[in-house]
C-alpha positions as CSV (number, residue, x, y, z in Angstrom):
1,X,148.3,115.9,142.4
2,X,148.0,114.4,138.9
3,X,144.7,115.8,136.9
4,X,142.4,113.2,137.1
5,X,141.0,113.5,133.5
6,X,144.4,113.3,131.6
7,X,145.3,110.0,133.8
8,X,142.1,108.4,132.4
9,X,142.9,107.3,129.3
10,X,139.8,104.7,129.0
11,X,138.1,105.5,125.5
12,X,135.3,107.9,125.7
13,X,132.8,107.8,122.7
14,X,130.3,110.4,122.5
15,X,126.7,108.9,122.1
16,X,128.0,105.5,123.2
17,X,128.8,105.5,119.2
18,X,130.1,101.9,118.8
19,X,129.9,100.9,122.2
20,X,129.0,97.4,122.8
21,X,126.5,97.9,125.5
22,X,124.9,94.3,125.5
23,X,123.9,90.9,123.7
24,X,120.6,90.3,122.1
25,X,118.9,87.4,120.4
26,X,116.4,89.6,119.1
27,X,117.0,91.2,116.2
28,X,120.3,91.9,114.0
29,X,120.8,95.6,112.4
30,X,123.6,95.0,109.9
31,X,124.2,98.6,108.5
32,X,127.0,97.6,106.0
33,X,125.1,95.0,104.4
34,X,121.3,97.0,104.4
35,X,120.0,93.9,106.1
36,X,117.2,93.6,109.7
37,X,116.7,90.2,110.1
38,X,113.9,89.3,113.2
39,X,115.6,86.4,115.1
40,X,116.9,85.1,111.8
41,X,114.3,85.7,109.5
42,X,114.4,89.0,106.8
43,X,112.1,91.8,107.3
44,X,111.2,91.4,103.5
45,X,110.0,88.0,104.1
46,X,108.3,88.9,107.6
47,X,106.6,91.2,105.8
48,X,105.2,89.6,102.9
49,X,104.1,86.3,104.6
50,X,103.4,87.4,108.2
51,X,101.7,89.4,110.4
52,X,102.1,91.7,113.4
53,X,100.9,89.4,116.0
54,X,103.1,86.7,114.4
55,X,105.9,89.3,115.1
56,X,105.0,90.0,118.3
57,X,105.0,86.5,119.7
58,X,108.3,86.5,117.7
59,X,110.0,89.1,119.2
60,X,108.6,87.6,122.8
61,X,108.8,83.8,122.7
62,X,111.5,83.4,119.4
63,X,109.0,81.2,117.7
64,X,107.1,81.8,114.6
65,X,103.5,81.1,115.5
66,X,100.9,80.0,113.0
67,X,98.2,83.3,112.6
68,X,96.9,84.3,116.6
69,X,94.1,86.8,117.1
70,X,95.4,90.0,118.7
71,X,92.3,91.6,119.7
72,X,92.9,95.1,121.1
73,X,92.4,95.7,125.2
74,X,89.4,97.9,126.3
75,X,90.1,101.5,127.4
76,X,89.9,101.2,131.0
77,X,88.0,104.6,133.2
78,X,90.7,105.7,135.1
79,X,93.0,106.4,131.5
80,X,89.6,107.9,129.9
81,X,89.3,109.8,132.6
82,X,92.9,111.2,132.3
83,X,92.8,112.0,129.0
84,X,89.8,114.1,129.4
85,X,91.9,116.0,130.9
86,X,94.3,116.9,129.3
87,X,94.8,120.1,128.0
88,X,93.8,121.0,124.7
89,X,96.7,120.7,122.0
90,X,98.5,117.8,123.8
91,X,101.0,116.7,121.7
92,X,99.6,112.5,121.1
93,X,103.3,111.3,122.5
94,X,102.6,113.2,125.9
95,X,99.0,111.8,126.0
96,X,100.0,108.3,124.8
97,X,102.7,108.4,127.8
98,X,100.0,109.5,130.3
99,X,97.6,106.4,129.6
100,X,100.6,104.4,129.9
101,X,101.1,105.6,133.3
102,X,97.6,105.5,134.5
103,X,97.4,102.0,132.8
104,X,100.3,101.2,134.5
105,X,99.3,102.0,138.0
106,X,95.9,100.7,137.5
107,X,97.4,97.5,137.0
108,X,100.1,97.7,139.5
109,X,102.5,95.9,137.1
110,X,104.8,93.7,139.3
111,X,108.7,93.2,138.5
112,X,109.9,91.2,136.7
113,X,108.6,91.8,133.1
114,X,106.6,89.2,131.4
115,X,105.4,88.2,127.7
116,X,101.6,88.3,129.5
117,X,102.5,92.2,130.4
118,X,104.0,92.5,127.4
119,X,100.5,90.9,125.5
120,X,98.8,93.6,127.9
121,X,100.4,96.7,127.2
122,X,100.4,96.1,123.2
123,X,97.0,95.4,123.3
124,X,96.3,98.3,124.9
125,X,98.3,101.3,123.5
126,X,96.5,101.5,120.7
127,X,92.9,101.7,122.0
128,X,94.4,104.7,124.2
129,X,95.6,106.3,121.5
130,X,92.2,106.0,119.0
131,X,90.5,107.6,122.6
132,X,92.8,110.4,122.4
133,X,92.6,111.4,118.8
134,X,88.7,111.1,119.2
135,X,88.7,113.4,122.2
136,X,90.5,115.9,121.2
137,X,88.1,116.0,118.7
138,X,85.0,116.6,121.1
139,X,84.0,112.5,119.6
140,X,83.6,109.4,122.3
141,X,86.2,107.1,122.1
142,X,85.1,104.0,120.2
143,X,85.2,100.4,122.3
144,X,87.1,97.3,120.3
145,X,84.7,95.7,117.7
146,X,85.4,91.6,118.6
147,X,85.4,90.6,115.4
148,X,88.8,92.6,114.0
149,X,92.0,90.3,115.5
150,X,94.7,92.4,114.6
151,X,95.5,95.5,116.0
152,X,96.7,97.7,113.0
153,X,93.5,97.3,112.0
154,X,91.6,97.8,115.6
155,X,93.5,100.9,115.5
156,X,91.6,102.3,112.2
157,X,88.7,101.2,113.4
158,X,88.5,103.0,116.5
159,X,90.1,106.3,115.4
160,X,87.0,106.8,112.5
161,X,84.2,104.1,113.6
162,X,84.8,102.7,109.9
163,X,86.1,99.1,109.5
164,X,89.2,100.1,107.0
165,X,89.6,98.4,103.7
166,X,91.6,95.1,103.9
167,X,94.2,97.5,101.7
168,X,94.6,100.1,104.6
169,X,94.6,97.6,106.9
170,X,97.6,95.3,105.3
171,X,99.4,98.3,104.5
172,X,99.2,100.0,108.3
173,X,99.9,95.9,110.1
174,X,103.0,96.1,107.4
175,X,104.0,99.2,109.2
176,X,103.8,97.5,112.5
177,X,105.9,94.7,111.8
178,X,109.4,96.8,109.7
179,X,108.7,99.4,112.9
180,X,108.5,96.4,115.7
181,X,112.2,96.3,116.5
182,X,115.6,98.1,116.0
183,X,118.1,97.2,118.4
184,X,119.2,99.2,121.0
185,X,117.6,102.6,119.4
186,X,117.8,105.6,122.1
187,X,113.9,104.6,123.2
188,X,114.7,100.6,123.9
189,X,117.7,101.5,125.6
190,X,116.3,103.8,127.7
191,X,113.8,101.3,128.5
192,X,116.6,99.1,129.3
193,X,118.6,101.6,131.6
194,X,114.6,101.8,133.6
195,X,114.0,97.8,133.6
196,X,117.3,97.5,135.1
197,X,116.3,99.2,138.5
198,X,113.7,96.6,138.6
199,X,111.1,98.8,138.2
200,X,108.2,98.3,136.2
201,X,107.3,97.9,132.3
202,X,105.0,100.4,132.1
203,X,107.3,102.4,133.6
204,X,110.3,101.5,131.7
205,X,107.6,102.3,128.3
206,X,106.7,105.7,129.6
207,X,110.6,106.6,129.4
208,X,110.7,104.9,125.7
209,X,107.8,107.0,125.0
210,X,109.8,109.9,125.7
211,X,112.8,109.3,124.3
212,X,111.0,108.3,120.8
213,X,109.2,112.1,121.2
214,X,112.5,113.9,120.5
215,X,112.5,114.6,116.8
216,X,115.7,113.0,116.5
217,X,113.8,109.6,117.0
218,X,110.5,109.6,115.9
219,X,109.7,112.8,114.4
220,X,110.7,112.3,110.8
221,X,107.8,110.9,108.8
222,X,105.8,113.8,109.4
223,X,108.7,116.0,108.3
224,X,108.9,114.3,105.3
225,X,105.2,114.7,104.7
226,X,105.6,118.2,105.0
227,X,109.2,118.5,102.9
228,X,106.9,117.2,99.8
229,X,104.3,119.3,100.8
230,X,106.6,122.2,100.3
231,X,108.3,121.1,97.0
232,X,104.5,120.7,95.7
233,X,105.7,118.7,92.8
234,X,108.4,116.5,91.4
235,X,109.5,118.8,88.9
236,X,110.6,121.4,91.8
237,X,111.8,119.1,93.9
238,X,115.7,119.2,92.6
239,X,115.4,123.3,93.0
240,X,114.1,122.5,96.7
241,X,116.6,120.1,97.6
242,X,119.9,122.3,96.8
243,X,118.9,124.8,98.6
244,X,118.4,122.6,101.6
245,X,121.9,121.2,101.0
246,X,123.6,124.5,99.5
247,X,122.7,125.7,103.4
248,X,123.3,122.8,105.2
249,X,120.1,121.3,106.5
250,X,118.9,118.1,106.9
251,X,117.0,116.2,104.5
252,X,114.2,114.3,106.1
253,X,113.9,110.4,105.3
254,X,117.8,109.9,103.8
255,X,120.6,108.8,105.8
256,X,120.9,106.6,109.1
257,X,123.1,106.6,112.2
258,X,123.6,102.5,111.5
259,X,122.7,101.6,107.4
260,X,125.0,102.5,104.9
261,X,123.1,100.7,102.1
262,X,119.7,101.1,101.5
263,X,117.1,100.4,104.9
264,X,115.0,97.3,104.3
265,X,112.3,98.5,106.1
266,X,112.0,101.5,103.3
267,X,112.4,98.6,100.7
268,X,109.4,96.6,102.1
269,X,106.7,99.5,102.8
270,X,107.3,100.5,99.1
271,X,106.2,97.5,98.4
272,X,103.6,97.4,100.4
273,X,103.0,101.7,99.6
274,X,102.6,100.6,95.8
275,X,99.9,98.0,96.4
276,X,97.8,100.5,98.1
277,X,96.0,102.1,95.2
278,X,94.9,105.3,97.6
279,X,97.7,107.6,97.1
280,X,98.7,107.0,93.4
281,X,99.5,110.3,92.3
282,X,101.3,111.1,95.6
283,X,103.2,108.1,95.8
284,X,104.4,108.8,92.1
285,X,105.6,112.2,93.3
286,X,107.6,110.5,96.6
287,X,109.4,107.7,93.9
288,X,110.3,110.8,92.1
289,X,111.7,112.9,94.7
290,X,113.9,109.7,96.0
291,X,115.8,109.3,92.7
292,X,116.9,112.9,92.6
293,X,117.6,113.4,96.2
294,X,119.7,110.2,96.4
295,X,121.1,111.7,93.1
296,X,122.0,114.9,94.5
297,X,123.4,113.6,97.6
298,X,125.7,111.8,96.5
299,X,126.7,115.0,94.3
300,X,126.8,117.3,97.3
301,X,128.3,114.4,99.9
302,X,130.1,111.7,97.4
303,X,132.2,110.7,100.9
304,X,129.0,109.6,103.0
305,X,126.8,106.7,102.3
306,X,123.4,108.6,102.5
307,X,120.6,106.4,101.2
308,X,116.8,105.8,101.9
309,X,115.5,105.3,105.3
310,X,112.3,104.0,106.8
311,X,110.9,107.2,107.3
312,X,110.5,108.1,103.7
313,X,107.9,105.5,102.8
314,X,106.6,105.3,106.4
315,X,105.2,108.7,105.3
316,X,103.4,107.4,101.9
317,X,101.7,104.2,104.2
318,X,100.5,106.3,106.9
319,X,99.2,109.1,104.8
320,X,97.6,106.3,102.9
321,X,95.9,105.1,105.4
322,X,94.2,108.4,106.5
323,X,96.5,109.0,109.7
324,X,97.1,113.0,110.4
325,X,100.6,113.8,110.7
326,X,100.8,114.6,114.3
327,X,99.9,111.0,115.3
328,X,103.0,109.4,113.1
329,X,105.0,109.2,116.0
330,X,102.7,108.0,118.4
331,X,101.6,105.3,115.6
332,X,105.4,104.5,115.3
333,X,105.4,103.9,119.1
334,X,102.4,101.7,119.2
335,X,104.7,99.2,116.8
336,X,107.5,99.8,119.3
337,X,106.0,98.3,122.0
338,X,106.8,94.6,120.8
339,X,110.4,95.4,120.7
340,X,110.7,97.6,123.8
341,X,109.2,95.2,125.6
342,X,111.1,92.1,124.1
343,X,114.1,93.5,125.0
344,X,113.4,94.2,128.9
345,X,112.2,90.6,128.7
346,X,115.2,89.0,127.6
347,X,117.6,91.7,129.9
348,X,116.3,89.3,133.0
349,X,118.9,86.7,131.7
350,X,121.8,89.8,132.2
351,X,119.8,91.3,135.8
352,X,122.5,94.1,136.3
353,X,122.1,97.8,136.6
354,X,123.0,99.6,134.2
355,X,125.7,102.1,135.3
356,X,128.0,103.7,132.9
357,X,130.8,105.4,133.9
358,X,131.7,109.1,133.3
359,X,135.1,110.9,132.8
360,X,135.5,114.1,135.2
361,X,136.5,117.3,133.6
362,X,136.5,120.2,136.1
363,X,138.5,121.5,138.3
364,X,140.7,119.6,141.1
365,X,140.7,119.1,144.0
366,X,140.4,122.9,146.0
367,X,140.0,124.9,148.9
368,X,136.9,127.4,149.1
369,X,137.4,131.3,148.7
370,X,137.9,133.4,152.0
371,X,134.7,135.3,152.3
């Protein structure tokens, strides 16, 4: 009997690396050329003349509205009442995930997925997740003030009971829009992979949610946070750095599994970072730290394109705006949501499951042992 595995000689790619695995109108990720164009139109010039509901309503309908409200959604009692009970020191991705869920089943979200679900779920993520930060800290959560229409700025609102200055509040909606949407990233695709059973959007968020936990995915800006924290200053950053290169480890906020040239997302929220006028001295120390750990990357790795990601400056805007580390991610996926959702929108128009196949690499075909 021929062995099954050497027979198959259909290309395997670990990771899916390269793999087409669908079409999009949505976005384009051009890694080569450092470009993320939304439907067309540049992140840098999304960012500087739009907002996040305008790139919502993008990423949903493929037009460019004129300025909507997008007034957060109330925290319903069944989700308060689940993350009461959570356990103390729940990571915010895990409690983020579990309003989701009870959201999702409060609402008994019907198939297929809409752009008035998708309105729904956006709206509501971030309320949950002000709730949770105020629980945890033995506060009530705060409900949504009607007169803030955006929800970057909802979001601050309800997390201290402050209205935040139109600086923080700019700087964290800029956030939103450069993370709304990155092609078919582990979370949207597994998203996808969930829509395609024809299940339910809040399910097919929940397993986003998850996938953007691992620290592979969403982790990073707090790492950097802490990677500077370590140095303590510019002028021991270059001492810092070799020794995380001289013994192989990774260096937070440089490199990308898709851009080669420099990420223009990191390019716009250093614009926006350098506006703030909170962190000054700190954001002095992050410009700093990026020339000489581009500098010595391409000293220690001359045959790799390792430049600037999102991550780096994500870290300056949402430590400017007051956020604790531990909610980055969970801030991340509140941005997400537009383009998860967008995507298991437009996958009606393909309606297949999804359904790789896998190559088989054990043993053939054989009789039990005699006992």
């Amino acid at each position: 009997m021929p062995d099954a595995a050497v027979a198959d000689a259909r290309t395997y790619s670990p990771g899916l690396a390269g793999v087409l695995a669908g079409e999009t109108d949505i976005a384009l990720v051009d890694g080569e050329l450092g470009r993320l164009l939304y439907r067309g139109y540049p992140i840098i010039q999304v960012v500087q003349h739009g907002t996040f509901s305008q790139v919502c309503e993008l990423l949903w309908t493929g037009d460019w509205k004129p300025r909507i409200p997008q007034p957060p959604a109330p925290l319903t009692a069944p989700v308060e009442a689940a993350l009461r009970q959570l356990p103390a020191g729940t990571n915010a991705m895990d409690a983020l995930r579990t309003a989701v869920s009870v959201w999702g089943a409060d609402g008994r979200l019907a198939w297929p997925p809409t752009v008035e679900q998708a309105r729904a779920v956006t709206a509501f993520a971030p309320t949950a997740l002000a709730a949770f930060a105020r629980i945890r800290q033995g506060l009530d959560p705060i409900d949504p003030d009607p007169s803030i229409e955006g929800l970057a700025e909802a979001f601050l609102h309800q997390l201290t009971g402050t209205r935040p200055t139109a600086a923080d509040a700019r700087a964290l909606d800029a956030y939103f829009m450069v993370a709304a949407e990155h092609g078919f990233n582990a979370s949207t695709f597994a998203a996808l992979v969930i829509i395609a059973t024809h299940s339910d959007l809040a399910s097919a968020i929940c397993g986003a949610i998850g996938a953007l936990k691992g620290p592979w995915h969403g982790g990073a800006p707090a790492e950097v946070i802490d990677q500077l924290h370590q140095m303590g200053s510019a002028d021991k950053a270059e001492a810092w750095i070799r020794d995380k290169l001289d013994h192989h480890e990774r260096l937070m906020g440089f490199g990308h599994r898709v851009y080669r040239a420099y990420d223009p997302r990191a390019a716009a929220l250093r614009t926006v970072a350098e506006q703030m006028g909170t962190n000054a001295a700190w954001l002095d120390m992050a410009v700093q730290v990026e020339d000489i750990a581009l500098r010595l990357l391409k000293e220690y790795h001359p045959e790799r394109a390792l430049q600037t990601n999102v991550e780096f400056y994500t870290a300056a805007v949402l430590q400017g705006v007051g956020l604790p580390p531990d909610l980055f991610p969970a801030t991340f996926a509140l941005a997400r949501h537009a383009g998860w959702t967008a995507h298991c929108i437009e996958y009606l128009k393909t309606d297949k499951l999804i359904r790789p196949d896998v190559r088989y690499t054990g043993p053939q075909e054989r009789d039990l042992p005699a006992v």
